[in-house]
Biotite code that builds the C-alpha atoms (Angstrom):
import biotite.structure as struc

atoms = struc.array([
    struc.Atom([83.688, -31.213, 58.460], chain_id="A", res_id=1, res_name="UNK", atom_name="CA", element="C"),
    struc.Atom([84.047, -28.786, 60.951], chain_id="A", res_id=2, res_name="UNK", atom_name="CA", element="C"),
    struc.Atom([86.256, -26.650, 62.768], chain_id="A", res_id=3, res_name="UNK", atom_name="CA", element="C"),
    struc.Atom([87.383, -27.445, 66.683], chain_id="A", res_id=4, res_name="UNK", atom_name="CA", element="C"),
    struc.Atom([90.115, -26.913, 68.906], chain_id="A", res_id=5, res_name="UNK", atom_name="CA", element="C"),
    struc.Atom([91.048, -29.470, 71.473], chain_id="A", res_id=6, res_name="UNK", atom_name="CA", element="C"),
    struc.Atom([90.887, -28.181, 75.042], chain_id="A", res_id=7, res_name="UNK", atom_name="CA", element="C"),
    struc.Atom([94.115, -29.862, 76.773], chain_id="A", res_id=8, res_name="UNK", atom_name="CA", element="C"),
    struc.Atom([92.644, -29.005, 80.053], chain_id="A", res_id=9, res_name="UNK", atom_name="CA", element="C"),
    struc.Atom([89.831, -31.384, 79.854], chain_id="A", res_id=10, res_name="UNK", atom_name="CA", element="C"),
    struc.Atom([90.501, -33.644, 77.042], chain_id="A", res_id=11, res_name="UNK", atom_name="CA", element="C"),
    struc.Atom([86.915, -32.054, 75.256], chain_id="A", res_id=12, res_name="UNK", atom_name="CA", element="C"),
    struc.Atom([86.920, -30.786, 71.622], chain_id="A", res_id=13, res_name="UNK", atom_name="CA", element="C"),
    struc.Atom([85.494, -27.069, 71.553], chain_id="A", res_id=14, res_name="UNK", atom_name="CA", element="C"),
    struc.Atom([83.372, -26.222, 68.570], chain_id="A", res_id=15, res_name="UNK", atom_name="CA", element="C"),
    struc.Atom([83.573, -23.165, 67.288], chain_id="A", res_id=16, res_name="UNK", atom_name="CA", element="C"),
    struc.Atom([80.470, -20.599, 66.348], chain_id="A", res_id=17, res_name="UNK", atom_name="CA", element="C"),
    struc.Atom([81.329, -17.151, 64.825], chain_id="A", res_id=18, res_name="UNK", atom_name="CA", element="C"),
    struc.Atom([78.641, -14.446, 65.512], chain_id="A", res_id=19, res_name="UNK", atom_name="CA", element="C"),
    struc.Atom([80.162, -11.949, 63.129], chain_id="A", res_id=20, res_name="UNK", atom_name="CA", element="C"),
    struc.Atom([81.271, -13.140, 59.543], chain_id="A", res_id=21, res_name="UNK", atom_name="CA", element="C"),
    struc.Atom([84.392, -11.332, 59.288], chain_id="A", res_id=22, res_name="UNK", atom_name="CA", element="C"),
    struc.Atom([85.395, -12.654, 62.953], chain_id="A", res_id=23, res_name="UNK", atom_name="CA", element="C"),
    struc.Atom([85.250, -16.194, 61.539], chain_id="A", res_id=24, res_name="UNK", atom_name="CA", element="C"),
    struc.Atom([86.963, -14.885, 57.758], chain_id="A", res_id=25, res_name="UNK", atom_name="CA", element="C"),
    struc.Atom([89.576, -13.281, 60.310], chain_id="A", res_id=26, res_name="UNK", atom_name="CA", element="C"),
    struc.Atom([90.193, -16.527, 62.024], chain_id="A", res_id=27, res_name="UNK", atom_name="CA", element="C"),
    struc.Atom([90.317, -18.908, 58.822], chain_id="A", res_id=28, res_name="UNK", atom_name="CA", element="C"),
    struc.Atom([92.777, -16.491, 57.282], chain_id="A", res_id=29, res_name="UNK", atom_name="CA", element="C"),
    struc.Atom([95.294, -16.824, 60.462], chain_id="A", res_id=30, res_name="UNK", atom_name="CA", element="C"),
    struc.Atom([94.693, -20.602, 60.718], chain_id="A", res_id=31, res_name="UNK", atom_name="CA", element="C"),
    struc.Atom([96.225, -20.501, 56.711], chain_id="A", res_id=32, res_name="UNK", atom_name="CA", element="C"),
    struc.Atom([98.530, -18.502, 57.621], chain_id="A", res_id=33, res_name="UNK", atom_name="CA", element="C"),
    struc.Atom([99.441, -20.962, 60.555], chain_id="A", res_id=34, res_name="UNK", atom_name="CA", element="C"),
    struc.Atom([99.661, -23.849, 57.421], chain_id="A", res_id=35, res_name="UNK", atom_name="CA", element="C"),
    struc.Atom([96.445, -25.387, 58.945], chain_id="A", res_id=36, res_name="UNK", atom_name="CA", element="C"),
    struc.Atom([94.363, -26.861, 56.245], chain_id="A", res_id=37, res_name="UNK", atom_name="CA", element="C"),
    struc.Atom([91.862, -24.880, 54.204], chain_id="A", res_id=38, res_name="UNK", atom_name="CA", element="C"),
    struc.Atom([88.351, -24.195, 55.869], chain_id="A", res_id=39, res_name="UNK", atom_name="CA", element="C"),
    struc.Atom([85.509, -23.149, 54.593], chain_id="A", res_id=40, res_name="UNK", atom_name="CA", element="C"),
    struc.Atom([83.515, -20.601, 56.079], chain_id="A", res_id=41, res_name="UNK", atom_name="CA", element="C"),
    struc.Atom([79.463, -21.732, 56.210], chain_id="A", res_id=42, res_name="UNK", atom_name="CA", element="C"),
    struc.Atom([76.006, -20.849, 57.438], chain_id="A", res_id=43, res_name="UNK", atom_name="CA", element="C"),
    struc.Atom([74.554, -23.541, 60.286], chain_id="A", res_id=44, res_name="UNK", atom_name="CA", element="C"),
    struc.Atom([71.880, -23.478, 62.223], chain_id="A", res_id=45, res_name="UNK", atom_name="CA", element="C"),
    struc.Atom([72.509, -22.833, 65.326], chain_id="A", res_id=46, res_name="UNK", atom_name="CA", element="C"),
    struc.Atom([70.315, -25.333, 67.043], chain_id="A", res_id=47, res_name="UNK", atom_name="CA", element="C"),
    struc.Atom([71.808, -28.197, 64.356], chain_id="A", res_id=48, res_name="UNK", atom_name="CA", element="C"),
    struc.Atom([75.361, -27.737, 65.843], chain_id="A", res_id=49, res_name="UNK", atom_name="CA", element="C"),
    struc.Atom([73.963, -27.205, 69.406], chain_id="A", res_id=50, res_name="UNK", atom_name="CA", element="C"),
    struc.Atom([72.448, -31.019, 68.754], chain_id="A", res_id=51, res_name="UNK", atom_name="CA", element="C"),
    struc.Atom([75.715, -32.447, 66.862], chain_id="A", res_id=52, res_name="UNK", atom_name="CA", element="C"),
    struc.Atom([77.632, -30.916, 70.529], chain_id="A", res_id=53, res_name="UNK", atom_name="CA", element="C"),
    struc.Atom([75.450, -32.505, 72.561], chain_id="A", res_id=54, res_name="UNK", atom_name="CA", element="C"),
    struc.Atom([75.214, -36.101, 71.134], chain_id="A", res_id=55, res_name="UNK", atom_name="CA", element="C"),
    struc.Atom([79.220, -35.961, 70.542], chain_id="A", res_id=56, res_name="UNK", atom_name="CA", element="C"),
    struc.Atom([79.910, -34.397, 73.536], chain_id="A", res_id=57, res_name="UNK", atom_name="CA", element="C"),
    struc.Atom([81.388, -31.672, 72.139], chain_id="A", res_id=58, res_name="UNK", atom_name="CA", element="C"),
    struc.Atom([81.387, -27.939, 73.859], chain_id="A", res_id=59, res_name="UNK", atom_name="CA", element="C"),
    struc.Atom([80.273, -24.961, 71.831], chain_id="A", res_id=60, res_name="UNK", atom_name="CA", element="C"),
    struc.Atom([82.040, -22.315, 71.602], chain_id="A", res_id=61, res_name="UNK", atom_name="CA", element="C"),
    struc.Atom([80.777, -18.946, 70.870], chain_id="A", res_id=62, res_name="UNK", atom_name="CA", element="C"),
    struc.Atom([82.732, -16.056, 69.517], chain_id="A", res_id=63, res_name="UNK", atom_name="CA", element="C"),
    struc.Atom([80.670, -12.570, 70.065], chain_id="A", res_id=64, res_name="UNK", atom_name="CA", element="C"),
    struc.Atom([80.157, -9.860, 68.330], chain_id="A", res_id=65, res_name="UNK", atom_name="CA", element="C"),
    struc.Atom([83.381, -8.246, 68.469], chain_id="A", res_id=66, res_name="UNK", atom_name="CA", element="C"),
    struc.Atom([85.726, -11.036, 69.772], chain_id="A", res_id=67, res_name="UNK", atom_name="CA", element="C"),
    struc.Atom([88.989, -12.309, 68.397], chain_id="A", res_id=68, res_name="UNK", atom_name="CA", element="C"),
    struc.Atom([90.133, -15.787, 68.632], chain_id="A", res_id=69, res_name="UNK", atom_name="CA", element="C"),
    struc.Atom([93.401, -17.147, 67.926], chain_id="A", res_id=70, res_name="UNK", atom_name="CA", element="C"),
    struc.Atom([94.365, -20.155, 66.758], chain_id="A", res_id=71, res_name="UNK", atom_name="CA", element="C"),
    struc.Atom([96.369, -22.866, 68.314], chain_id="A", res_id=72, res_name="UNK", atom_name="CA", element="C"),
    struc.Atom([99.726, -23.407, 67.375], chain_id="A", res_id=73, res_name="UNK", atom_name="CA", element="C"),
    struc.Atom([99.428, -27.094, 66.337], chain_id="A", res_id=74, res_name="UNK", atom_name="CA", element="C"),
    struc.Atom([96.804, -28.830, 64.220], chain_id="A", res_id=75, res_name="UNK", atom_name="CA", element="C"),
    struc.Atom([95.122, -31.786, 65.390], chain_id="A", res_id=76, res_name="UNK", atom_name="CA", element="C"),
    struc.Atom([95.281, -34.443, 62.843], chain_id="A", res_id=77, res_name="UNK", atom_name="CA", element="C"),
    struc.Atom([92.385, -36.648, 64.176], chain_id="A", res_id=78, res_name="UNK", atom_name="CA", element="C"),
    struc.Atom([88.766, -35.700, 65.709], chain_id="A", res_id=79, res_name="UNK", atom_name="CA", element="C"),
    struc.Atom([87.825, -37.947, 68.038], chain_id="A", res_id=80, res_name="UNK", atom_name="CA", element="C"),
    struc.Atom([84.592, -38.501, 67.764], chain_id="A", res_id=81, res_name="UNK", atom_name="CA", element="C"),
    struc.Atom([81.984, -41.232, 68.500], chain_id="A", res_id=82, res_name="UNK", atom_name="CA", element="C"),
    struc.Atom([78.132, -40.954, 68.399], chain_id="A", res_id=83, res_name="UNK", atom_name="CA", element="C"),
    struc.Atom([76.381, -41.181, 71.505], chain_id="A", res_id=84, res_name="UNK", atom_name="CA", element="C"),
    struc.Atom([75.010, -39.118, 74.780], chain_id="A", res_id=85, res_name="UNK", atom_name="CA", element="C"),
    struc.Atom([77.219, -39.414, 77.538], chain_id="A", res_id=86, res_name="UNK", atom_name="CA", element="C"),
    struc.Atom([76.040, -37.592, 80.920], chain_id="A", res_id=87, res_name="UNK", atom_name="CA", element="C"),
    struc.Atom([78.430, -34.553, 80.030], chain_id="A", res_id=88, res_name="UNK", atom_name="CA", element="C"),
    struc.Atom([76.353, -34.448, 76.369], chain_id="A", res_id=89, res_name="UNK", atom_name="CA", element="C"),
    struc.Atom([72.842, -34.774, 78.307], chain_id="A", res_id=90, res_name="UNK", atom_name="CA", element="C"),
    struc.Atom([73.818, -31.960, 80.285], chain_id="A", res_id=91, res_name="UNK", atom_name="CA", element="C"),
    struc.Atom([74.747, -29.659, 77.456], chain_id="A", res_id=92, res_name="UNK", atom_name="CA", element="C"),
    struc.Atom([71.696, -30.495, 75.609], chain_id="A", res_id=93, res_name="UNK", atom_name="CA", element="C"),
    struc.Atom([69.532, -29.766, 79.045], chain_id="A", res_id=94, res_name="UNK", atom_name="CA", element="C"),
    struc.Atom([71.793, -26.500, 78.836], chain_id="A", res_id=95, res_name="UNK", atom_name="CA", element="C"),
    struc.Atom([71.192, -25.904, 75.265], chain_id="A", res_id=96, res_name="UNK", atom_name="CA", element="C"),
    struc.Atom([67.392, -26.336, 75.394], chain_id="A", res_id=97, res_name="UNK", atom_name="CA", element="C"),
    struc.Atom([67.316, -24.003, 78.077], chain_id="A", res_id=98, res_name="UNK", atom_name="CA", element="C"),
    struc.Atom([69.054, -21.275, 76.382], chain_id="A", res_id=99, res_name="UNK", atom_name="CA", element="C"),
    struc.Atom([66.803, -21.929, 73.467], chain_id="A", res_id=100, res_name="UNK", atom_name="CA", element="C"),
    struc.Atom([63.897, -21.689, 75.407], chain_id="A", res_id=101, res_name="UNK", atom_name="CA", element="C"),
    struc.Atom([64.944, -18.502, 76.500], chain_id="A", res_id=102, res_name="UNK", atom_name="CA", element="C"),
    struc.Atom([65.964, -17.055, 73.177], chain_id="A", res_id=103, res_name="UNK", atom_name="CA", element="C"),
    struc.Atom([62.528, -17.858, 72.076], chain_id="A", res_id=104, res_name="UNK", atom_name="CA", element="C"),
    struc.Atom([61.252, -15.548, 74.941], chain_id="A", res_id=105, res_name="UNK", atom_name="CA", element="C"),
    struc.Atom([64.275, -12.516, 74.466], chain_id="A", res_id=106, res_name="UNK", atom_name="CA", element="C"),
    struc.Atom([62.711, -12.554, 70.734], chain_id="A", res_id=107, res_name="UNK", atom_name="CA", element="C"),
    struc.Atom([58.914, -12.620, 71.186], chain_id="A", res_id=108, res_name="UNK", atom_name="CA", element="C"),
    struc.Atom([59.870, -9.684, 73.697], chain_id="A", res_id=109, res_name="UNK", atom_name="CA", element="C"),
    struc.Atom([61.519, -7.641, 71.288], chain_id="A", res_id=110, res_name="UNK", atom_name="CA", element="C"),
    struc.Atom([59.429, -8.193, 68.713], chain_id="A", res_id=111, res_name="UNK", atom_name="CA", element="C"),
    struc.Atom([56.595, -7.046, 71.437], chain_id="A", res_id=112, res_name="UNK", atom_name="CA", element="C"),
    struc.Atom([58.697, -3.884, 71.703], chain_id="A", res_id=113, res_name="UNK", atom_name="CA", element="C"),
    struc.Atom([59.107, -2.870, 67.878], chain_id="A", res_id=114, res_name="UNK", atom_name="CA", element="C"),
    struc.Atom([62.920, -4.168, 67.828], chain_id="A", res_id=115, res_name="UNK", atom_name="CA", element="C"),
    struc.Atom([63.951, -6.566, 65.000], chain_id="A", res_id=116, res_name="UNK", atom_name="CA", element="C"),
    struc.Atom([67.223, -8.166, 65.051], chain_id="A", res_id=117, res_name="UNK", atom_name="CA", element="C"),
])
């Protein structure tokens, strides 16, 4: 499975990325502390979950470098979840292409420059 936090505002589910390992060991330790349900911390790739939010109709949520996240106060027993692209999950994956595309360009610049990251 994986990890998501239900945004009351607009009824969406909001997956979560961590940039930083110890930002996502940080957040798994206060969702146990919280009596959540064990989670398991793992490696994806990024443009696998970017998919999975886009035919669900999930959002993605990235957590930089540096941020902290808190966990909700209540766990969400059920994911609600159904396969198939609705116009909100076309857009995102428009979005998410996009952003790809231009990731692809950020790192054939820097590796142009010398920089490796």
């Amino acid at each position: 499975g994986i990890y998501a936090r239900h945004l009351s505002e607009n009824g969406r589910d909001l997956v979560l990325l961590f940039v930083e390992d110890e930002a996502a060991v940080r957040y798994r330790d206060m969702l146990a502390a919280n009596d959540f349900p064990e989670a398991d911390i793992v490696l994806v790739d990024t443009r696998e979950l970017l998919s999975f939010c886009a035919q669900s109709g999930h959002l993605l949520g990235v957590v930089r470098k540096g941020g902290v996240l808190i966990p909700p106060e209540e766990n969400v027993e059920r994911f609600q979840w159904s396969p198939g692209m609705s116009a909100e999950a076309l857009a995102a994956e428009t979005a998410a292409l996009l952003l790809e595309q231009q990731q692809e360009q950020l790192d054939v610049a820097a590796d142009g420059d010398g920089v490796h990251g």
